[in-house]
C-alpha positions in Angstrom: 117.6 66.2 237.2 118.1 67.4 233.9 116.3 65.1 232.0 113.4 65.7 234.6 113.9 69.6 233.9 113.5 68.9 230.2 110.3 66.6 230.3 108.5 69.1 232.7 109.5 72.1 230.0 108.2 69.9 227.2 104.8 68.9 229.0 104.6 72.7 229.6 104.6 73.1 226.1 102.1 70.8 225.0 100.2 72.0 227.7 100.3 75.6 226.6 99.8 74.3 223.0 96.6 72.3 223.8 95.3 75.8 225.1 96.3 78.2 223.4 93.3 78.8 220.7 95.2 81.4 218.6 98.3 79.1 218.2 95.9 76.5 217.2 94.4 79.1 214.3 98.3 79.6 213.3 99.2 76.0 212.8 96.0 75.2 211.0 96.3 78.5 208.6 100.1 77.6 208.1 99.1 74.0 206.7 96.3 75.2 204.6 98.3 77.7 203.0 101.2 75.2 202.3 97.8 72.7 200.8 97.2 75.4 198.6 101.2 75.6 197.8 101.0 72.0 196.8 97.6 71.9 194.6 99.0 74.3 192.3 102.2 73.2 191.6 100.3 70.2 189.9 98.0 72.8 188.2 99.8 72.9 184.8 100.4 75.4 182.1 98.0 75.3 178.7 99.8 74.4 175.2 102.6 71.7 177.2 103.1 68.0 176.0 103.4 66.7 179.4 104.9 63.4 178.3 108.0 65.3 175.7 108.3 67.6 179.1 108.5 64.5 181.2 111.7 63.0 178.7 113.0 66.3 179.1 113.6 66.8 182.5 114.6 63.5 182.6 117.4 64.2 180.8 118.5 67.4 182.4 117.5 66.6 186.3 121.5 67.2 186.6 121.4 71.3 185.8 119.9 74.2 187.5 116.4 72.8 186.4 117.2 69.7 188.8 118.5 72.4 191.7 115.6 74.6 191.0 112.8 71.6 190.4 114.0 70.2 193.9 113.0 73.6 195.6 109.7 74.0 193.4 108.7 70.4 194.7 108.8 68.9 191.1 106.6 72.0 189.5 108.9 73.5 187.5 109.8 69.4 186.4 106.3 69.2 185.4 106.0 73.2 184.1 103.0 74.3 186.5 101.9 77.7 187.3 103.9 77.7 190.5 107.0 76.6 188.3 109.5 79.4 189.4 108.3 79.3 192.9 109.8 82.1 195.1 113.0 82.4 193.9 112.4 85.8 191.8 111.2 87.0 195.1 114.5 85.7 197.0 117.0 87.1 194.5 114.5 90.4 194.3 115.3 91.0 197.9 119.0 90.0 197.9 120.1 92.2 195.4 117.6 95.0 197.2 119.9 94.3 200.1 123.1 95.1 198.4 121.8 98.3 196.9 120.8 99.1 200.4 124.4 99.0 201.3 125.5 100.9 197.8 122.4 103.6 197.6 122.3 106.4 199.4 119.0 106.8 198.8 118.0 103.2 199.6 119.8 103.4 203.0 118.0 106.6 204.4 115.0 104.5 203.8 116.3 102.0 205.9 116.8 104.3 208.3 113.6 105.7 208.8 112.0 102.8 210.8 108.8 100.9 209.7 107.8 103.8 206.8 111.4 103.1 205.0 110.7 99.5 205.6 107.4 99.4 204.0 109.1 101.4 200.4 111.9 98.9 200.6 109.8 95.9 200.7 107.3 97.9 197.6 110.4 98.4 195.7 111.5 94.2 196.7 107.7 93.2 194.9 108.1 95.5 192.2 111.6 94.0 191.3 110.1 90.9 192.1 107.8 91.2 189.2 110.4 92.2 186.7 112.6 89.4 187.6 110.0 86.5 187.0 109.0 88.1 183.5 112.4 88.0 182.4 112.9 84.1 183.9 109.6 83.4 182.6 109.9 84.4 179.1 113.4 82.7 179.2 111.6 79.7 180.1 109.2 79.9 177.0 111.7 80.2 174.8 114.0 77.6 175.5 110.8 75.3 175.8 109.8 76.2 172.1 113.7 75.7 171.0 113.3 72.0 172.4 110.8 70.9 169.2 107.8 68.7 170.9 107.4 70.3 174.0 105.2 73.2 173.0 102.3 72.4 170.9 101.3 75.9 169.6 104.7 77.8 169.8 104.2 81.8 169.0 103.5 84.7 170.9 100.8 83.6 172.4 102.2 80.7 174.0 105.1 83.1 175.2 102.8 85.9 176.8 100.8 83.2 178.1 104.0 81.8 180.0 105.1 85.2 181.0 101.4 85.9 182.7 101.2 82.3 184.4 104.3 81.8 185.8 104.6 85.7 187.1 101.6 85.7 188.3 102.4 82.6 190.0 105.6 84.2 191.7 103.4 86.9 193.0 101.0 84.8 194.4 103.6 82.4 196.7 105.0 85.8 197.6 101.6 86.9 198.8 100.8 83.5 200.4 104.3 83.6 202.4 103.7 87.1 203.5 100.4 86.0 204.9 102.1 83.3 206.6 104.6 85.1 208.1 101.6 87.4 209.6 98.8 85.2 210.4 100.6 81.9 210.6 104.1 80.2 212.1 107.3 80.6 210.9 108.8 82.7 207.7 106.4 82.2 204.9 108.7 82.1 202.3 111.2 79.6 204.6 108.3 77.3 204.8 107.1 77.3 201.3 110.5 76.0 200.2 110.7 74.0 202.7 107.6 72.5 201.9 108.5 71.8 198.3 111.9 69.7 199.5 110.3 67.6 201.7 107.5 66.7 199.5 109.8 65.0 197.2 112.1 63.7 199.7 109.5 60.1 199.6 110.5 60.1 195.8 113.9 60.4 196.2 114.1 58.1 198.7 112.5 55.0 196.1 114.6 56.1 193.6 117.7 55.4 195.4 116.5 52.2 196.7 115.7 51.5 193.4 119.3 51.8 192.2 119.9 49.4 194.7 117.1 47.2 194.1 118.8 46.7 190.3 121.9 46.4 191.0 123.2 50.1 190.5 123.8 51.1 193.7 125.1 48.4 195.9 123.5 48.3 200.0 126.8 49.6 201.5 126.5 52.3 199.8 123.0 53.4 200.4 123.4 52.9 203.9 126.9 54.7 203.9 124.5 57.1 202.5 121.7 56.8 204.7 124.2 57.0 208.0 126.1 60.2 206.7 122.8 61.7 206.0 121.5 61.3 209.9 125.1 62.6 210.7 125.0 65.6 208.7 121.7 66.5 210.0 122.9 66.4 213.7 126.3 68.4 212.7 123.8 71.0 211.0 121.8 70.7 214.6 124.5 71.8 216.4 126.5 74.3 214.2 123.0 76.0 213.8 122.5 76.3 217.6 125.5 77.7 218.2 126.8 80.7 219.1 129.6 83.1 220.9 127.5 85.3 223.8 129.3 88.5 224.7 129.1 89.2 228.2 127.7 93.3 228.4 127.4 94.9 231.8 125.2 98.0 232.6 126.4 100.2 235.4 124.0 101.3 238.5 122.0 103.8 237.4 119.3 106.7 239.0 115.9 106.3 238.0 113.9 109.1 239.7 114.6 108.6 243.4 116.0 105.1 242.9 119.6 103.2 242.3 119.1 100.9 240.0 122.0 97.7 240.4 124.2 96.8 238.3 123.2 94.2 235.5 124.3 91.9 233.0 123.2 90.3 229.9 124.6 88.7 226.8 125.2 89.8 223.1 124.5 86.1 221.0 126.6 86.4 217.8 125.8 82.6 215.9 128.4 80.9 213.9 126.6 81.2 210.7 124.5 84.4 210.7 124.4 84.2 207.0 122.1 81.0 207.1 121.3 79.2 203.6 121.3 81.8 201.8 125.2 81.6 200.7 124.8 78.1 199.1 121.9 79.3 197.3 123.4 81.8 195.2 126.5 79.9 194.5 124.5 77.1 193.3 122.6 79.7 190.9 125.1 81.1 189.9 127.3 78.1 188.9 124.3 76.2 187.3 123.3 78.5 184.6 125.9 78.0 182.2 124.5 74.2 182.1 121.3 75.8 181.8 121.8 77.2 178.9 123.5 75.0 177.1 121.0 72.5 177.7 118.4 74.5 176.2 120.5 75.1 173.3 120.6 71.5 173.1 124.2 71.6 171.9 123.9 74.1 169.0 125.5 77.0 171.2 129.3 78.1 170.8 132.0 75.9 171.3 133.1 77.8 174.6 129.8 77.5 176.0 129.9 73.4 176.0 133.5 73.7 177.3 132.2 75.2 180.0 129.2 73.4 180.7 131.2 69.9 181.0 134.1 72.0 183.1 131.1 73.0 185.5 129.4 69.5 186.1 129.0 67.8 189.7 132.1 66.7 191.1 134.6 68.1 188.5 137.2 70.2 190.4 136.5 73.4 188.8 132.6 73.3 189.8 133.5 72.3 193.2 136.4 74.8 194.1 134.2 77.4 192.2 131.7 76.8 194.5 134.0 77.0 197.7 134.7 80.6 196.6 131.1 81.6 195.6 129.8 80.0 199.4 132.5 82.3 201.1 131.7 85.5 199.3 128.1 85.7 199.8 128.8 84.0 203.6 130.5 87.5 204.1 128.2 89.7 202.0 124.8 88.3 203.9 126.3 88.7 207.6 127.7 92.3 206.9 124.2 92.9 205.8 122.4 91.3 208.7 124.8 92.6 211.6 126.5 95.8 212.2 129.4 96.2 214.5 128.7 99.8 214.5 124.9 100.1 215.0 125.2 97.9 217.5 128.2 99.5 219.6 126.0 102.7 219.1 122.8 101.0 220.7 125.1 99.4 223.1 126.4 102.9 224.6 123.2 104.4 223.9 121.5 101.9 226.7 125.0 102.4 229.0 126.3 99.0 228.4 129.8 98.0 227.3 132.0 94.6 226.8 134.5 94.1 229.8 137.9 95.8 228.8 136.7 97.0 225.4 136.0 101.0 225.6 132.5 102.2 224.6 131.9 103.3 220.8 134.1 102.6 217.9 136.7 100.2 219.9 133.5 98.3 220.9 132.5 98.4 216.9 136.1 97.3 216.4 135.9 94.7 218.5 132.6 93.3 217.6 134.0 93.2 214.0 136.9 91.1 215.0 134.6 88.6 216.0 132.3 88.3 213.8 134.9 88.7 211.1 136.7 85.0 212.9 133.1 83.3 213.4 132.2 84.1 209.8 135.0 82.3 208.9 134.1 79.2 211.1 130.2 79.6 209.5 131.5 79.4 205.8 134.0 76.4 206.3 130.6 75.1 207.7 128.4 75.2 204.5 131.5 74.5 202.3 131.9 71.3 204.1 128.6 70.4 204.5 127.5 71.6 201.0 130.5 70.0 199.1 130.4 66.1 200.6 127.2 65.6 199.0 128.3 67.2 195.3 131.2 64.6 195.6 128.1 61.2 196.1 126.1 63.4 193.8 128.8 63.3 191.0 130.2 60.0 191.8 127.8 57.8 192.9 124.8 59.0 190.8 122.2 59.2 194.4 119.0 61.3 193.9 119.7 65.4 193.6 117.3 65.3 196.6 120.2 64.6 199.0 122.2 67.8 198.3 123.7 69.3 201.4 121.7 72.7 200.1 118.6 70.9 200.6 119.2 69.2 203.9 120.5 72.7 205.1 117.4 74.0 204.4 115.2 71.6 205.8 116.9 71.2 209.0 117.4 75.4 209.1 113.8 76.4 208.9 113.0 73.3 211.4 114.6 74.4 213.7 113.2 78.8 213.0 109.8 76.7 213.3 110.3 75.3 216.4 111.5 78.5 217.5 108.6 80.0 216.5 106.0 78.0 218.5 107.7 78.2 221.6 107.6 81.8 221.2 104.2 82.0 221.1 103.5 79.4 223.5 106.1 81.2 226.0 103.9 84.3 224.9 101.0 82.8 225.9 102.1 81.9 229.0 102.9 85.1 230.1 99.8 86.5 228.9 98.3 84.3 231.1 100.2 85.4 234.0 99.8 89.0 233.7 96.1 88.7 233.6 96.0 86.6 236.8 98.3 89.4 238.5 95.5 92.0 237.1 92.6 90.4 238.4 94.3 89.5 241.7 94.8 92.8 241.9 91.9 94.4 241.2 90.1 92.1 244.1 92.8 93.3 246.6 
């Protein structure tokens, strides 16, 4: 009966997806977009030698410029005007987000509904901008220190860099915002997502390739290729779960009526904090390697200490990287729920949680649990996010495999999917309360 249940919902679906026009419009402006995303990060910048870049990269695929030139979908490998990709908008809002919860200021904007909201997200593009100059002209310098790379090195080439690669920031952050509005999904979700899976086909021949020469031996690749499926499907479930708090409203009197009593549920998911905690830790981990590699090996002693401390696999790097995952786990979720807005909402609309009293025992409460799942949800990504550091430093597979990247992918799948059956389940109802309208209006 269940399975029946399920392949009448899904027939629904496609039904409701064959006719709904405006959905159709959605999908189709979503994929343009994205085609646009693509074509320009092969568009690349002016005064580059592509084949000294191409050794280059080559060499470092193992820093930040692998981790960052995975999300880009190989632009920033091959330096094209969509090179730093959204990432200056990411860390822009991030940091907006925790001067929301430091400022004064910043959090009476928040306050104030949709006009607070529209400053916060003016103040997000404006930081935005000043972020990808700074990483831009980091870029052009470190490109000049590398000898061949640059053909005309000066302040031209440096402005130049500055302009393109900012200006191509600005642009994906305009092209995500209209996908968020006139398309499926979060814009800025899909345009990374986008980038992964493009070079997923690559980094699939390049492991078989290992294999095919003897590098990687068949075991291993499809040890690999099994944990992979089975990482996906723990990702699946973890994703999809969540604790549901049972609220009950009392019977209440609306105008001459009793209205009975009702419950609902409160869903609280295991990780609220998403993908943004591996993220961060990754950044932050990575730029020491960064920099040393663009010193090519003339920086201070310390700084190359460092840099081989911090490589993948080595102990340091990985319990580093434990710590940085469960920080900004608990940072993002106390930033995207509040135990005591929503106890306030919750005794604003009469409900309450079944022995817990109303107001700040409810807040209480509702900390205590989020506090335990949060817990659960970063042991997640640690897990999920250190087994594949361990084949990446070991076993020498393609970066493309990082659990980051797979978390990702499978995260804004699933936010996708979401998505559509929200509007088709829109539709739907649409649908319905027109029939009831003209029904009515014949009666």
């Amino acid at each position: 009966m269940a399975s029946m249940a399920e392949q009448l919902a899904a027939n629904m679906s496609f039904s409701a997806l064959a006719n709904s026009q405006e959905l159709k419009n959605r999908i189709w402006f979503t994929l343009g977009a994205l085609i646009v995303y693509r074509l320009g990060s092969y568009i690349p910048m002016p005064g580059i030698d592509s084949i000294a870049l191409e050794q280059f990269a080559q060499q470092n695929s193992a820093g930040i410029l692998g981790w960052m030139n995975s999300l880009a979908g190989g632009a920033l490998g091959r330096m094209a005007i969509f090179a730093l990709n959204v990432m200056p908008y990411i860390s822009a809002s991030i940091i907006i987000q925790l001067m929301t919860s430091v400022s004064p200021t910043l959090e009476a904007l928040k306050k104030e509904g949709e006009s607070g909201r529209k400053k916060i997200n003016q103040y997000t593009r404006y930081f935005t901008v000043l972020l990808a100059a700074m990483q831009a002209y980091g870029i052009a310098v470190g490109l000049e220190g590398q000898g061949s790379i640059v053909t005309d090195p000066g302040m031209f080439f440096r402005a130049s860099t500055v302009i393109t690669l900012t200006g191509g920031t600005l642009f994906l952050m305009w092209l995500g915002e209209q996908i968020t509005s006139r398309g499926i999904g979060n814009g800025v979700s899909l345009i990374i997502f986008a980038g992964i899976v493009a070079n997923l086909p690559h980094a699939l021949a390049a492991m078989l390739e290992l294999g095919r020469t003897g590098q990687m031996s068949f075991f291993l690749i499809l040890a690999i290729m099994v944990m992979a499926f089975a990482v996906i499907a723990f990702i699946v479930l973890v994703e999809r779960a969540q604790r549901r708090l049972l609220i009950q409203y009392p019977k209440r009197q609306v105008g001459m009526k009793m209205t009975q009593a009702e419950s609902s549920h409160l869903p609280i998911k295991i990780n609220t904090s998403g993908v943004i905690p591996p993220i961060f830790a990754s950044s932050l981990l990575l730029l020491p390697i960064t920099v040393a590699n663009f010193s090519a090996g003339k920086g201070p002693e310390w700084l190359n200490q460092v840099t081989a401390l911090l490589g993948h696999g080595r102990p340091l790097y990985l319990v580093l990287f434990a710590a940085l995952i469960v920080f900004f786990s608990f940072f993002q979720t106390s930033i995207m729920f509040n135990p005591k807005e929503t106890a306030e909402n919750l005794k604003k609309s009469g409900g309450f949680i079944l022995g817990i009293r109303p107001g700040e025992k409810t807040a209480e409460y509702l900390d205590w649990i989020l506090t335990r799942l949060t817990v659960i949800g970063a042991a997640y990504l640690v897990f999920i996010c250190l087994i594949p550091e361990f084949l990446v430093g070991y076993s020498g597979i393609p970066f493309y495999f990082g659990g980051t990247s797979l978390l990702i992918v499978v995260s804004v799948t699933l936010d996708t999917v979401a998505q559509l059956q929200g509007h088709m389940l829109a539709q739907q109802y649409g649908k319905l309360l027109e029939k009831a309208s003209l029904r009515s209006k014949k009666k």
